[in-house]
C-alpha positions in Angstrom: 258.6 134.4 153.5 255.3 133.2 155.4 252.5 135.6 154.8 251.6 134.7 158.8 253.9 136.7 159.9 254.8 136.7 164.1 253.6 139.6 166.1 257.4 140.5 167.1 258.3 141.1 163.3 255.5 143.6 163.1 257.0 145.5 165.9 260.4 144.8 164.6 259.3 146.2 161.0 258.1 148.9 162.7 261.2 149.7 164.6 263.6 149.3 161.8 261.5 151.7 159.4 261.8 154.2 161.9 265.5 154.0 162.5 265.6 153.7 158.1 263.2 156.8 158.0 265.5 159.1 160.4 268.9 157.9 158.3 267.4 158.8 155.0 266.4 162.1 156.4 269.5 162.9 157.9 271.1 162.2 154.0 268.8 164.5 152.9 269.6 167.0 155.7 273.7 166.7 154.8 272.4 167.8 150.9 270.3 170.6 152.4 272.9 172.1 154.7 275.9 172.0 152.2 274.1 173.8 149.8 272.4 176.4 151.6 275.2 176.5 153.6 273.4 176.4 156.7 275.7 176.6 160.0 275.2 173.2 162.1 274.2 176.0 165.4 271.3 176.2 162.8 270.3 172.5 162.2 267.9 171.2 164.8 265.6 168.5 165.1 263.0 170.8 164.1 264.3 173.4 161.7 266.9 173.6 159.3 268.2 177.2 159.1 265.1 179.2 156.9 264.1 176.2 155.1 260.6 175.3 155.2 259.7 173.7 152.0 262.9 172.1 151.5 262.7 170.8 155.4 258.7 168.9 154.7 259.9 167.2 151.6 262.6 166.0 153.4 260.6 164.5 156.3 258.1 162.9 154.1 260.7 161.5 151.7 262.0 159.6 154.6 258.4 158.5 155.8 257.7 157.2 152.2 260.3 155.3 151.9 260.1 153.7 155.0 256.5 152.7 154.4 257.9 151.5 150.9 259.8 149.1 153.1 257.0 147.6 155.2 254.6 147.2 152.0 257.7 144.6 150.7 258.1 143.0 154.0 254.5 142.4 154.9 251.6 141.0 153.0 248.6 142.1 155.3 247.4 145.2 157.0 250.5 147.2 155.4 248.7 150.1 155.8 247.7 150.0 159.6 251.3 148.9 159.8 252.7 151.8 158.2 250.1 154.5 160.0 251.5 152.9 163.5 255.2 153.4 162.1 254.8 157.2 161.7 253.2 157.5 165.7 256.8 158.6 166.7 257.0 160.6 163.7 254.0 162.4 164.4 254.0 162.6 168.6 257.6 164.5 168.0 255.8 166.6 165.7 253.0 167.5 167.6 255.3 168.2 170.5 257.1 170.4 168.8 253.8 172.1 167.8 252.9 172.5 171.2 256.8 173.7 172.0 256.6 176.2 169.2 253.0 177.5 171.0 254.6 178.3 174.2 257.5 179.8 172.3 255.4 182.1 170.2 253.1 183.0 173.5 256.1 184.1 175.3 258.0 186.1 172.5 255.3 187.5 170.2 253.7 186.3 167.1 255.8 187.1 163.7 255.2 185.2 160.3 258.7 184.0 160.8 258.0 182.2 164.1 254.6 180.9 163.1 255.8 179.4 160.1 258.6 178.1 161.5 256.9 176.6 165.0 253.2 176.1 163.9 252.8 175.3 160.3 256.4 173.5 159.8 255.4 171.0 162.4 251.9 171.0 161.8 251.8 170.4 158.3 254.3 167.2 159.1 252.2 165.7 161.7 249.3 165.6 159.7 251.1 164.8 156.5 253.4 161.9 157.6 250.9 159.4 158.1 249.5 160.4 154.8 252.5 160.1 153.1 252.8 156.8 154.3 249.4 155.6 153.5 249.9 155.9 150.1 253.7 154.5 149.5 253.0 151.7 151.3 251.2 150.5 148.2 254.1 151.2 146.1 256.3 148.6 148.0 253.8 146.1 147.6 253.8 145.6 144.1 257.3 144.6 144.6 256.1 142.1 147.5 257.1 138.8 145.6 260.7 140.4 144.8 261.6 140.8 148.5 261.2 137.3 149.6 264.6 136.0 151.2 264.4 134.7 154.7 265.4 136.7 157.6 266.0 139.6 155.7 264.6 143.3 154.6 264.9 144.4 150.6 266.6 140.8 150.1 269.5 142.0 152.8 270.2 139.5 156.0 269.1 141.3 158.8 272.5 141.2 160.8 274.0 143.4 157.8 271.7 146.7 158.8 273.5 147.0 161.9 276.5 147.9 159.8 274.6 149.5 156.9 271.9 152.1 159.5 274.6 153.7 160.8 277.7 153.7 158.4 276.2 153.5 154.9 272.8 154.3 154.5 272.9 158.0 154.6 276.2 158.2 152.7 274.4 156.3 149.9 271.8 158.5 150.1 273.8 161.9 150.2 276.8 161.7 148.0 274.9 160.6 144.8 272.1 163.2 145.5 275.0 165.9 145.7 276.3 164.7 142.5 273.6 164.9 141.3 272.5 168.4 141.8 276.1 169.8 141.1 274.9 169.0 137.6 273.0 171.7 138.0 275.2 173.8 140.5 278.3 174.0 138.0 276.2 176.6 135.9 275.6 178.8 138.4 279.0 178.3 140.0 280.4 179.5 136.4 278.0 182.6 136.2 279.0 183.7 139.5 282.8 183.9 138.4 283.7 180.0 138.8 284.7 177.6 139.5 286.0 177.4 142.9 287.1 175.0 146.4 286.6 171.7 144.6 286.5 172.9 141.5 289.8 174.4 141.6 291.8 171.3 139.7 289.8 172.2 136.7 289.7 175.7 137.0 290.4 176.3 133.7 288.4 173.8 131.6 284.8 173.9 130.6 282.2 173.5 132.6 280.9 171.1 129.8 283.9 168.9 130.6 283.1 169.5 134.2 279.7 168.0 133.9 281.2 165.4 131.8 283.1 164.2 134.9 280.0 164.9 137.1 278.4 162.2 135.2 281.1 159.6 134.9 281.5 159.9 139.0 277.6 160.1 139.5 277.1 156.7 137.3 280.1 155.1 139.3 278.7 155.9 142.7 275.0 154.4 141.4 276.8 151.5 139.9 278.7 151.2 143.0 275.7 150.7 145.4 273.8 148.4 142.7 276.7 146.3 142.8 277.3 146.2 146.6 273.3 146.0 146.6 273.9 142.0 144.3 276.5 141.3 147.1 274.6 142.0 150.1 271.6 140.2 148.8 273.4 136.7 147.5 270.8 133.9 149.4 273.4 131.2 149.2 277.4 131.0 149.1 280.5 129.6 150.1 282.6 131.1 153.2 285.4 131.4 150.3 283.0 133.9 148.4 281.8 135.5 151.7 285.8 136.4 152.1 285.7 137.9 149.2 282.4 139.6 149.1 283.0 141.0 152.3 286.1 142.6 151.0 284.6 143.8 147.9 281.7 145.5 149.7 284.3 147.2 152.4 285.6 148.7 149.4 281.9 150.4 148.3 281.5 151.1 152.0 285.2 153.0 151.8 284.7 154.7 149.0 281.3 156.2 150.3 283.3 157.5 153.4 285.9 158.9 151.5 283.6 160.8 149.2 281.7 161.7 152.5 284.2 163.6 154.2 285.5 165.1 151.0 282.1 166.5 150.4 280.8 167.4 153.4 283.4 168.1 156.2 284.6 171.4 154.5 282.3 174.3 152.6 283.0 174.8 149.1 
């Protein structure tokens, strides 16, 4: 890749980490919701149920790693470049700062509604580009690994319209689950447990429980590294594309599967 880069891919970059930054959230948000079991009446743009803490780290995780992205795409001014990428971040949050005002003028002050429509979004909106600023430096050191032409973390360009919408946030939320019912299965067992998909080894350890956990959680890591080698190949044949193409449908069905197993039914 050229370090003189076009003025359109700056404002391409830019559009993309936004678009990458919303997807990762919204994994985070299917995490959040299952576990705290938060009705979707209660999920908005702006709040997630009670959440407060839970609902910051979630935004800023998806502005860091969006800026991550842009400091391994771009060479030069990565952190203007990654400032201007959190303007939309930051107008919505301000808006809904200035929402939350006329909210609260109209139905009384409370903690609650303060917390929830002045310091949620105003914490954010000053935070973002912060957040940003900083892990924008962290995808530069990997600069001179992300180098393929036409492409974003080594991936051809025409393969994130596929991976945005139908992947990204399955990849981000089923190993994350995984990954904290590690955790879960001891309080699911001190509460009386197991139970709902927990039931087909109702009456095993939890130790062999957690076994499992881990076997599945290393699969689903090794299955994305291994799409990840696929989906970044530079140079092959169309008889290898076939079967690439095949072999990554496979990662991209087992994600969906996994999905709505996980997260179409409380547990």
């Amino acid at each position: 890749m050229s370090e003189k880069i076009k003025a359109k891919n700056y404002i391409l970059i830019i559009l993309f980490v936004v678009v990458f930054s919303f997807v990762v959230q919204d994994g985070l948000k299917l995490v959040i919701q299952k576990f705290l079991e938060i009705p979707n009446d209660n999920i908005g743009f702006v709040q997630w149920g009670d959440t407060f803490f839970l609902r910051i780290l979630a935004s800023l995780v998806g502005t860091a790693t969006g800026a991550f992205v842009i400091g391994t795409f771009l060479k030069n001014k990565v952190r203007l470049v990654a400032i201007i990428a959190t303007l939309p971040t930051v107008l919505f949050w301000i808006s809904a700062f200035v929402f939350g005002i006329i909210i609260i003028s109209e139905q009384g002050y409370s903690f609650e509604a303060v917390k929830a429509m002045l310091l949620l979004p105003g914490i954010l909106a000053i935070l973002s580009p912060v957040a940003a600023y900083f892990s924008v430096g962290g995808g530069q050191k990997y600069f001179e690994e992300f180098k393929h032409s036409k492409s974003i973390l080594n991936i051809k360009w025409y393969h994130w319209l596929w991976i945005l919408p139908f992947y990204l946030n399955k990849v981000v939320a089923v190993p994350l689950f995984t990954l904290i019912l590690l955790w879960k299965i001891d309080l699911l067992y001190d509460n009386g447990g197991p139970y709902g998909i927990f039931d087909l080894v109702s009456n095993q350890s939890y130790y062999l429980v957690r076994i499992i956990m881990l076997v599945i959680l290393g699969g689903l890591i090794g299955s994305v590294s291994h799409a990840y080698s696929l989906l970044s190949e530079e140079k092959t044949t169309a008889k290898i594309n076939l079967k690439n193409g095949i072999i990554i449908f496979g990662h991209v069905l087992l994600f969906s599967v996994l999905y709505v197993f996980l997260f179409t039914s409380l547990w």
